[in-house]
MARLUMKOL-284373 format. One record per residue: residue number from 1; residue in one letter; x, y, z negated of N, C-alpha, C in turn. Coordinates in nm, 2 decimals, padded with zeros to 4 digits, always signed. Atoms other than C-alpha are relative to their C-alpha. Example, Ala and Ser with C-alpha at 12.3 -4.5 7.8 and 13.67 -1.06 7.14 Angstrom:
BEGIN
PT:1:A:+00.09:-00.12:+00.00:+01.23:-00.45:-00.78:+00.09:+00.12:+00.00
PT:2:S:-00.09:-00.11:+00.00:+01.37:-00.11:-00.71:-00.08:+00.11:-00.08
***
This chain:
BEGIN
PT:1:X:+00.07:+00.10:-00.07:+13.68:+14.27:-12.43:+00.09:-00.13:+00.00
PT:2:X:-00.06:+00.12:-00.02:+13.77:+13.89:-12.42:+00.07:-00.03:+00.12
PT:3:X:-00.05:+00.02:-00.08:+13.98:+13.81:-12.18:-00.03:-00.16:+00.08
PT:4:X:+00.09:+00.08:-00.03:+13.77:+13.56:-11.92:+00.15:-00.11:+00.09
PT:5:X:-00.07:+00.15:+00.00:+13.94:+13.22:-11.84:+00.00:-00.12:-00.02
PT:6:X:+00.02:+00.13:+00.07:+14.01:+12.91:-11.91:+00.02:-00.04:-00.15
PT:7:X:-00.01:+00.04:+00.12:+13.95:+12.80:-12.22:+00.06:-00.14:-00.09
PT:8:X:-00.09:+00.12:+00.05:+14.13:+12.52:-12.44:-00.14:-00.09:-00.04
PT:9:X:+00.12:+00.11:+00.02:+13.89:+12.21:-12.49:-00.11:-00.01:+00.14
PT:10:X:+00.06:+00.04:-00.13:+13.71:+12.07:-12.16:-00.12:+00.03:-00.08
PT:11:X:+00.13:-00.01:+00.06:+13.37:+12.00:-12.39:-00.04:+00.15:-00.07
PT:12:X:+00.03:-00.11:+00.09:+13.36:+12.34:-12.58:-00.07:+00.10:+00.12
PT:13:X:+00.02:-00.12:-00.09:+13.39:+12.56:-12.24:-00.14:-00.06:+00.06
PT:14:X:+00.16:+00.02:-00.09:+13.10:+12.30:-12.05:-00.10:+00.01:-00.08
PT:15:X:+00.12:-00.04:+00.10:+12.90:+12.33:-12.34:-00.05:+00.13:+00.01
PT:16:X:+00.05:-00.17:-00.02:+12.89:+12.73:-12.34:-00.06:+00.03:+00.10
PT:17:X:+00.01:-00.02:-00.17:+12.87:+12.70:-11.98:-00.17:-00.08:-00.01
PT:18:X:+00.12:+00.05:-00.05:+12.57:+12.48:-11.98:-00.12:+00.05:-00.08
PT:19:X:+00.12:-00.13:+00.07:+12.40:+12.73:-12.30:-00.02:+00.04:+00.08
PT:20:X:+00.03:-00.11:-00.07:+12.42:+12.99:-12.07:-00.12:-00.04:+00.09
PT:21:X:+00.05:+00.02:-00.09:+12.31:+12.83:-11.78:-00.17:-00.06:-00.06
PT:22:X:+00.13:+00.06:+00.09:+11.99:+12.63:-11.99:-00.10:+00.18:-00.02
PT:23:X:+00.09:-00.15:+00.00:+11.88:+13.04:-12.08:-00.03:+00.06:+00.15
PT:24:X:+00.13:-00.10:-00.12:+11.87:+13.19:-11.74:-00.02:-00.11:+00.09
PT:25:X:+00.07:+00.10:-00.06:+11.75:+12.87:-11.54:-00.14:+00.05:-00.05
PT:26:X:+00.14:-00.03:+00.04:+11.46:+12.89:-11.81:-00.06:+00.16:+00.02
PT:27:X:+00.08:-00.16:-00.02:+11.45:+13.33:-11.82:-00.02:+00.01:+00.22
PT:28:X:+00.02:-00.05:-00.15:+11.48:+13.36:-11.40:-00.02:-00.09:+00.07
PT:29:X:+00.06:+00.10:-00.07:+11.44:+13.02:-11.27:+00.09:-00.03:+00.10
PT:30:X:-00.07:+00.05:-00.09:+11.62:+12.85:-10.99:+00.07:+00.09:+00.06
PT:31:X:-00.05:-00.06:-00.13:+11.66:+13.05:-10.72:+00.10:+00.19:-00.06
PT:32:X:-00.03:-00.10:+00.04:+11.73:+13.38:-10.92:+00.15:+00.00:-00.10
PT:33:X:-00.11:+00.09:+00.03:+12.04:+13.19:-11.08:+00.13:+00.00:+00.05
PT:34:X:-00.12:+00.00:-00.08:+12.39:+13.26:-10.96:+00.11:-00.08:-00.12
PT:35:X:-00.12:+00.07:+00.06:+12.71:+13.10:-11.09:+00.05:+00.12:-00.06
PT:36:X:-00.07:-00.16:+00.05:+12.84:+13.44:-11.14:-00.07:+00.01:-00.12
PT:37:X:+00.12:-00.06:+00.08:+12.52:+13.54:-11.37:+00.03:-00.12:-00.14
PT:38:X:-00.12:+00.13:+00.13:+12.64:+13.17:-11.59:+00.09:+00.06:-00.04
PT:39:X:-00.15:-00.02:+00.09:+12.98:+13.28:-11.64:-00.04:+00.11:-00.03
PT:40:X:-00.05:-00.13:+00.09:+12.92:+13.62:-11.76:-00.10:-00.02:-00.11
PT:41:X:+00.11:+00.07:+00.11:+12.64:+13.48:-11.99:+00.14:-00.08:-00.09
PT:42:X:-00.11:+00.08:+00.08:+12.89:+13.25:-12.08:+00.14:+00.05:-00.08
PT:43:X:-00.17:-00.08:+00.00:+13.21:+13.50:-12.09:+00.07:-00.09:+00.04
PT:44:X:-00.12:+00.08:-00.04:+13.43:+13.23:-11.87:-00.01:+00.11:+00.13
PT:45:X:-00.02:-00.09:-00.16:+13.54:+13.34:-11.51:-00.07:-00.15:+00.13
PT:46:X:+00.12:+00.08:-00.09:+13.31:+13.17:-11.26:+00.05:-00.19:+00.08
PT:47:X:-00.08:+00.09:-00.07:+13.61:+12.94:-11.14:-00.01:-00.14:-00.10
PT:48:X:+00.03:+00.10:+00.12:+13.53:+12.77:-11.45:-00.09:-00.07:+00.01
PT:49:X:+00.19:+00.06:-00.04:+13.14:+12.69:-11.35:+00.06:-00.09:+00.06
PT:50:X:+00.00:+00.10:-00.11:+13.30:+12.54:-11.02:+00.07:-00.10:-00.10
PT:51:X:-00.11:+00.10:+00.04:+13.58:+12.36:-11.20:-00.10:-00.13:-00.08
PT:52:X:+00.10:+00.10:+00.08:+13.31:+12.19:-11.47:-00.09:-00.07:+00.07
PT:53:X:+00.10:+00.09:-00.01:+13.02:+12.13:-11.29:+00.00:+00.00:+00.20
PT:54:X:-00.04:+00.04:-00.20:+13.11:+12.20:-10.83:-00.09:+00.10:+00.04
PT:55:X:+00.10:-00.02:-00.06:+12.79:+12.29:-10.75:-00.08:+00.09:-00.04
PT:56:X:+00.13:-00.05:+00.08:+12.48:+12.54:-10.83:-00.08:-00.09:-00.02
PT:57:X:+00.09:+00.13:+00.02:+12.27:+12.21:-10.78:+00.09:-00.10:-00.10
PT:58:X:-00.08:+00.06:+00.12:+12.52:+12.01:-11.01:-00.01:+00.08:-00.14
PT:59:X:+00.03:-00.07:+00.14:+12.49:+12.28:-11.29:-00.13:-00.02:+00.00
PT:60:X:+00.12:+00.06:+00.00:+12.12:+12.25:-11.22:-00.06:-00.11:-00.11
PT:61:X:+00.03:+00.12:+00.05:+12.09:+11.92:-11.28:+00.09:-00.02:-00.16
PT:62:X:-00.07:-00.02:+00.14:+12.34:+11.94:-11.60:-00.13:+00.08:-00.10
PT:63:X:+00.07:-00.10:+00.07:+12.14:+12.23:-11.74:-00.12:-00.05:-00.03
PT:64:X:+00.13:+00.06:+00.03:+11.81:+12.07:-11.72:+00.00:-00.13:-00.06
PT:65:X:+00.03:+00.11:+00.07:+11.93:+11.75:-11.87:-00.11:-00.11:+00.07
PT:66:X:+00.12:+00.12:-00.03:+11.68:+11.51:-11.68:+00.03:-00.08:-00.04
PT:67:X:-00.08:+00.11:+00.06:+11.73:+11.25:-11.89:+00.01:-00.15:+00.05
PT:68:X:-00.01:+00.12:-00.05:+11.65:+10.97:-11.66:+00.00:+00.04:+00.18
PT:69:X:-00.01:-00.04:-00.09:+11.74:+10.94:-11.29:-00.12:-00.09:+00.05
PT:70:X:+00.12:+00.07:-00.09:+11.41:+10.87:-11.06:+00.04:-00.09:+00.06
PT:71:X:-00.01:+00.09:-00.09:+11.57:+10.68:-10.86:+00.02:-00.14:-00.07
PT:72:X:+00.02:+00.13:+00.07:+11.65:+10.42:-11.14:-00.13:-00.07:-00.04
PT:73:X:+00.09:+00.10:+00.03:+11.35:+10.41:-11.25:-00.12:-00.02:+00.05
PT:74:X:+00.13:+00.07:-00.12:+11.09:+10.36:-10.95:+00.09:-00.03:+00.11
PT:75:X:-00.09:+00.06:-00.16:+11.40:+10.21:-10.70:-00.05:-00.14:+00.02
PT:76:X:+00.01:+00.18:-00.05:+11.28:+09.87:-10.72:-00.12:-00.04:-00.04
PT:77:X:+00.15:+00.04:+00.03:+10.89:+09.90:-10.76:-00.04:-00.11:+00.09
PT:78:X:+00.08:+00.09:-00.13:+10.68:+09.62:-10.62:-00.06:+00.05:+00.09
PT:79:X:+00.03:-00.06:-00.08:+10.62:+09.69:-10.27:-00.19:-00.07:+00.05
PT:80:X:+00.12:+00.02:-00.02:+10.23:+09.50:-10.28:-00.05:+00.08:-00.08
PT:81:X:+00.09:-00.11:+00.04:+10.00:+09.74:-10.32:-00.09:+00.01:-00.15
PT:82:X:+00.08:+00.05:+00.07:+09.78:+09.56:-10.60:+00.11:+00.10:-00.16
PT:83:X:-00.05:+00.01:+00.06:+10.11:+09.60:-10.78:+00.07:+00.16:-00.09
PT:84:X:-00.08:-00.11:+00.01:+10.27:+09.93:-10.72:-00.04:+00.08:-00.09
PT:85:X:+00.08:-00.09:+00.13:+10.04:+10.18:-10.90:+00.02:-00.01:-00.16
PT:86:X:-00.01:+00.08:+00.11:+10.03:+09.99:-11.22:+00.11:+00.03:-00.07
PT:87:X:-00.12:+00.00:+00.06:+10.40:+09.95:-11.23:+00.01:+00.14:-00.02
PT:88:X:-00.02:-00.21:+00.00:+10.45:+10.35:-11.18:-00.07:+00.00:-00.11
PT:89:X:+00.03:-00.01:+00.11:+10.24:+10.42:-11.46:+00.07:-00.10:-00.10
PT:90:X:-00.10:+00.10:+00.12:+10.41:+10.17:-11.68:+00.13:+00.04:-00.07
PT:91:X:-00.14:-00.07:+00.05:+10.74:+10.31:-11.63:+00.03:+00.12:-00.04
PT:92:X:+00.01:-00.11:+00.05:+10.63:+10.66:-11.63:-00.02:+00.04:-00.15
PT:93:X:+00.00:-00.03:+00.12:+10.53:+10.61:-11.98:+00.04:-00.10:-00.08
PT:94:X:-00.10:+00.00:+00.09:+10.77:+10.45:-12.09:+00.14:+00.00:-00.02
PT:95:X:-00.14:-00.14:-00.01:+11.06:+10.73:-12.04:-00.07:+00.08:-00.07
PT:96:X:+00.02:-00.14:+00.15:+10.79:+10.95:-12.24:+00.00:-00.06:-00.10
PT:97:X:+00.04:+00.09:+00.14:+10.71:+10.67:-12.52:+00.14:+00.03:-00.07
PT:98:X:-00.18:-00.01:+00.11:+11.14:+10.73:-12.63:-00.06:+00.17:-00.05
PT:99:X:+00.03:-00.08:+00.09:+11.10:+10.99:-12.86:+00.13:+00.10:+00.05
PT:100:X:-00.10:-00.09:-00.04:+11.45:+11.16:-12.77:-00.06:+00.03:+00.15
PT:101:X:+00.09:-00.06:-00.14:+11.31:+11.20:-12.39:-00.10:+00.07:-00.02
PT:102:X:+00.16:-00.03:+00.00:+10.94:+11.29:-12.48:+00.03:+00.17:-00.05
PT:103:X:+00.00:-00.20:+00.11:+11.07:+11.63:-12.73:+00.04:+00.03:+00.12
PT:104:X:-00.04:-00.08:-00.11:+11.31:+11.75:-12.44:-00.10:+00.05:+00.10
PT:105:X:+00.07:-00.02:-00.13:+11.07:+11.72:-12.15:-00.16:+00.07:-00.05
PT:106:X:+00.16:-00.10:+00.03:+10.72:+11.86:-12.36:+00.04:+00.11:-00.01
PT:107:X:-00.05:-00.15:-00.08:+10.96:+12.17:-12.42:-00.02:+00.08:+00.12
PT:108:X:+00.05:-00.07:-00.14:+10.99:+12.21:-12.05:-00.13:+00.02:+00.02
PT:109:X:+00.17:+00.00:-00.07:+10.63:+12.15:-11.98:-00.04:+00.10:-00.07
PT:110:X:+00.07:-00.11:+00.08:+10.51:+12.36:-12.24:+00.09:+00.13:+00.00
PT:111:X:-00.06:-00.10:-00.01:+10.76:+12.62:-12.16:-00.06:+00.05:+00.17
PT:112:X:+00.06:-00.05:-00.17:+10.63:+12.62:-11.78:-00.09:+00.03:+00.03
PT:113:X:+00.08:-00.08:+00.03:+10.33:+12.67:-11.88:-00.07:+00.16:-00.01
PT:114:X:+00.00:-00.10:+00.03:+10.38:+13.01:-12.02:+00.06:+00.09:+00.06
PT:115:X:-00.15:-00.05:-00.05:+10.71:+13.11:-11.85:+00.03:-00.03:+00.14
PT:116:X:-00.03:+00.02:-00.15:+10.73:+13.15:-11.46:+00.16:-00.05:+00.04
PT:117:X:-00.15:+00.09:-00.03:+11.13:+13.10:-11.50:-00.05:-00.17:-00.01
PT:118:X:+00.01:+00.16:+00.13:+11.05:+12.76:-11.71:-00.07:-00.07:+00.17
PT:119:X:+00.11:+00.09:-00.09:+10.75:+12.67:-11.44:+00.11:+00.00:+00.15
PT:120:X:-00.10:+00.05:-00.12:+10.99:+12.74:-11.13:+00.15:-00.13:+00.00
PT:121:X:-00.10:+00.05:+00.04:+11.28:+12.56:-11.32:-00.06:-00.16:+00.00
PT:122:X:+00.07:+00.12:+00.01:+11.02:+12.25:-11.38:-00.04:-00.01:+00.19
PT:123:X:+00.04:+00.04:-00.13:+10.89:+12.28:-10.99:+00.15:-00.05:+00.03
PT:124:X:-00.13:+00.01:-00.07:+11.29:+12.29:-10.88:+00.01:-00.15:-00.04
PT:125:X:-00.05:+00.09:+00.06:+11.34:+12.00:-11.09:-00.07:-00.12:+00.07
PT:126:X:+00.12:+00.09:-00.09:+11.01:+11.80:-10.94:+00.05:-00.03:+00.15
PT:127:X:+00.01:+00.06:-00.15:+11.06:+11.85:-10.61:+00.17:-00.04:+00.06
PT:128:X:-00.10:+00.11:-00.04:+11.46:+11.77:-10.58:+00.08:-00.19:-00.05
PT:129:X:-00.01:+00.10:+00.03:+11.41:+11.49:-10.81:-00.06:-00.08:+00.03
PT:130:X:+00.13:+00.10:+00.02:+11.10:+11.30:-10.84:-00.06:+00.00:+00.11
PT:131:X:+00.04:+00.00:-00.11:+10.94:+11.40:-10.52:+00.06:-00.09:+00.11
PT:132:X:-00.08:+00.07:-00.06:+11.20:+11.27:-10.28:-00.05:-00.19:-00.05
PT:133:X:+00.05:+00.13:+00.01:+11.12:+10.95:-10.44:-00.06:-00.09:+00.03
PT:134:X:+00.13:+00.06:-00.01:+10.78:+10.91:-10.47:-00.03:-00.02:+00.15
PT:135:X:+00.00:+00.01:-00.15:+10.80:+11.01:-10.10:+00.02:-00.11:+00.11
PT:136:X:-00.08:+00.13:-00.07:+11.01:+10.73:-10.02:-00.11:-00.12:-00.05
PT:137:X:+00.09:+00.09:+00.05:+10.70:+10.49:-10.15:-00.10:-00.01:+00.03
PT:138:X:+00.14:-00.02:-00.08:+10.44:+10.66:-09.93:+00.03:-00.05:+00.12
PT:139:X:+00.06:+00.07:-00.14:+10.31:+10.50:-09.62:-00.03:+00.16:+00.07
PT:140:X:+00.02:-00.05:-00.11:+10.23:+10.71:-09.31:+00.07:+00.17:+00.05
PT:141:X:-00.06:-00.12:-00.03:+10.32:+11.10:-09.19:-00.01:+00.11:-00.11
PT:142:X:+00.07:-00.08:+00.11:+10.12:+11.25:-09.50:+00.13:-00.03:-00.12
PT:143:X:-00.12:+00.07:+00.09:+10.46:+11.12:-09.71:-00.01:+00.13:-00.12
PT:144:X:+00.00:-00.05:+00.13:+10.48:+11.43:-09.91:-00.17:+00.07:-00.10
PT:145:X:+00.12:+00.00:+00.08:+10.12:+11.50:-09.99:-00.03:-00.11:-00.09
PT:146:X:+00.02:+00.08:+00.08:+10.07:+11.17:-10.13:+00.12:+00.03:-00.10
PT:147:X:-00.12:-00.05:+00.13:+10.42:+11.23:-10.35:-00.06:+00.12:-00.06
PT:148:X:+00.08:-00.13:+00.15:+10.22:+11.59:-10.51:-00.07:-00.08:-00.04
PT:149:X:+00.18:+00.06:+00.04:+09.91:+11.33:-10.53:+00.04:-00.06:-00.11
PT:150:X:-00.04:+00.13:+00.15:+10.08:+11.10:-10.77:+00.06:+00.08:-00.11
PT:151:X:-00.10:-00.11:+00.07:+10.30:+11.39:-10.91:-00.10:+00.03:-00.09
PT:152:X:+00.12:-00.09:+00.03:+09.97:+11.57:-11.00:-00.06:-00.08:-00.12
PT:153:X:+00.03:+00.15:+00.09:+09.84:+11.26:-11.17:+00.07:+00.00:-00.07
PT:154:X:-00.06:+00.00:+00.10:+10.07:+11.18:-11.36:+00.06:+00.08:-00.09
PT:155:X:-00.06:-00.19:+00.08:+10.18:+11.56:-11.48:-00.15:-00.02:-00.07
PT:156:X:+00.14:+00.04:+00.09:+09.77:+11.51:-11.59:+00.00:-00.06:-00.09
PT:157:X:+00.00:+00.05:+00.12:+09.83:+11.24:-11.79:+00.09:+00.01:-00.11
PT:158:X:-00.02:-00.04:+00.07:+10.10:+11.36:-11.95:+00.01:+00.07:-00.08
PT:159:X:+00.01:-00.09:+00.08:+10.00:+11.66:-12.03:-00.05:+00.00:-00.12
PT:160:X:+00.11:+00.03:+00.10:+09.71:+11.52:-12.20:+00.05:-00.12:-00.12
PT:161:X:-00.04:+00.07:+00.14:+09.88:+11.29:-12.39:+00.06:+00.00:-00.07
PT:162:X:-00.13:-00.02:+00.12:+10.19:+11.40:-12.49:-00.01:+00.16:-00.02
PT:163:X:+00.00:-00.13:+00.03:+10.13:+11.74:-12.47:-00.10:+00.07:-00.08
PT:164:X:+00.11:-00.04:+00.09:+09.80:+11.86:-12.59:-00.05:-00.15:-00.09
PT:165:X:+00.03:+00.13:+00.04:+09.76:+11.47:-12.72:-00.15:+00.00:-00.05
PT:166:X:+00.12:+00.07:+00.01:+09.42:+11.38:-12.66:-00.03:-00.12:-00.11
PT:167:X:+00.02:+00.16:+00.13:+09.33:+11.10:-12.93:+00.00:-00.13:+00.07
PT:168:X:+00.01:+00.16:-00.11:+09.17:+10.85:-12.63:+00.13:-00.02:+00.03
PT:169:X:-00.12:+00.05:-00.06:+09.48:+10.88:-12.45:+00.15:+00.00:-00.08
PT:170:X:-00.15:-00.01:+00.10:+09.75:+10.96:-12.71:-00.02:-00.19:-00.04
PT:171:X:-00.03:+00.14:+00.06:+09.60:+10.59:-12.85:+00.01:-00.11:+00.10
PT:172:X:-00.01:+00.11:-00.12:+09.56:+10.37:-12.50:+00.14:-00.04:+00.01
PT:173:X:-00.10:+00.03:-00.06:+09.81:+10.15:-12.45:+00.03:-00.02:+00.16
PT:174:X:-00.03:+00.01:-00.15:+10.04:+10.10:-12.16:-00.02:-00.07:+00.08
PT:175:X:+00.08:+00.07:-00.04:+09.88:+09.83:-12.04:-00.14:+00.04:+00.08
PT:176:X:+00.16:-00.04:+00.03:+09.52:+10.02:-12.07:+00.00:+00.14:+00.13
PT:177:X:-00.03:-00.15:-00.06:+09.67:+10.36:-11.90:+00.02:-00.14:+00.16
PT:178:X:-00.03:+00.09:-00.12:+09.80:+10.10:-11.61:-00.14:-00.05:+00.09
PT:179:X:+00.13:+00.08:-00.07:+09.49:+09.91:-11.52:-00.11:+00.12:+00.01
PT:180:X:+00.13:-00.10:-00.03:+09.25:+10.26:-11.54:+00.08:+00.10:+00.09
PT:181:X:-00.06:-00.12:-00.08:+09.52:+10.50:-11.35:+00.08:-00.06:+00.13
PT:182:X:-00.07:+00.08:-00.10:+09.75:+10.22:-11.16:-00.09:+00.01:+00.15
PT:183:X:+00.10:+00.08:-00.11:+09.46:+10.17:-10.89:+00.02:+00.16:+00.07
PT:184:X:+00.01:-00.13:-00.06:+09.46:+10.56:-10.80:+00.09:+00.05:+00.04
PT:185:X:-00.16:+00.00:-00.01:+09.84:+10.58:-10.81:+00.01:-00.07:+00.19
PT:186:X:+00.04:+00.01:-00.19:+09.79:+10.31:-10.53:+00.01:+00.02:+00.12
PT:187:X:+00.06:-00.08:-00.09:+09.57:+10.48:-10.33:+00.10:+00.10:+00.07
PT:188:X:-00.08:-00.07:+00.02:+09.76:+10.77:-10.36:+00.11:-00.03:+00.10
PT:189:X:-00.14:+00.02:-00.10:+10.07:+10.64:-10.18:-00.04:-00.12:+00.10
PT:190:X:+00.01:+00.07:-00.12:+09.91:+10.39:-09.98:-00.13:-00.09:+00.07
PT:191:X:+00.09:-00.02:+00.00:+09.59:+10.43:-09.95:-00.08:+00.12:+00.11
PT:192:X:+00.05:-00.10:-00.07:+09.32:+10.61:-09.73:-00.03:+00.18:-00.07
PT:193:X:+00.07:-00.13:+00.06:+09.29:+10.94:-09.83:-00.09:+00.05:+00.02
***
């Protein structure tokens, strides 16, 4: 047996380390996930996980790669209403329109689909990233129902366009997707329900 440790090269060990962790994230999903369960996936010694990445939520977020942080890209949406919706759709699709983002993230989606790890690994991912957000953009006590409401939405149109790619919507531009979905987005966060 290999003798479990530190390994020589900082990049070689967090890379193994974040294989591992990338397989059982997707086979068992968040919660079923230990640091321990990584490093022996990995063959390092667990002091290693902490050393690279601190945290179970730090490996997390490594392992899943989110390629953009929500908070960059809905922190400074227009706060008039007319406006908000619109913008969110705008930016939402265009973090999928990059071609390096769009492969990674239809993987997940279409792996969550099929794969209850995958789908819990995509909920984990939703609700400590993107939710929190969207949350912070809703009006009144209903804060995280409106955040699924827009979530929901927009998981819809992606699915349909980058994932099973619809023709209407694979061809609408972002402009076109804006002005027919922005208004319900809106609503959605600040709007009557």
């Amino acid at each position: 047996m290999k003798p479990l440790g530190r390994r020589p090269g900082r990049n070689d060990t967090a890379d193994q380390i974040l294989v591992a962790a990338r397989e059982l994230f997707s086979e068992r999903g968040y919660a079923r996930t230990t640091i321990r369960a990584v490093a022996a996936q990995a063959k390092v010694d667990p002091a290693l996980v902490h050393h690279y990445f601190g945290t179970k939520d730090a490996l997390f977020d490594a392992a899943v790669e989110l390629p953009v942080d929500p908070r960059a890209v809905f922190g400074d949406l227009p706060s008039q209403p007319g406006l908000l919706g619109p913008e969110l759709v705008r930016r939402v699709v265009s973090v999928w329109d990059q071609p390096e983002i769009r492969e990674g993230l239809r993987g997940m989606i279409g792996s969550a689909l099929t794969h209850e790890g995958a789908a819990e690994t995509l909920r984990e991912m939703l609700t400590r990233g993107l939710l929190p957000v969207l949350r912070d953009l809703a009006i009144d006590d209903r804060r995280d129902w409106r955040a699924e409401l827009v979530a929901s939405q927009m998981a819809g149109v992606i699915l349909a366009r980058y994932v099973v790619a619809l023709p209407g919507l694979g061809r609408a531009s972002t402009e076109d997707l804006a002005a027919a979905i922005g208004p319900t987005i809106t609503r959605y966060l600040t709007g009557r329900l």
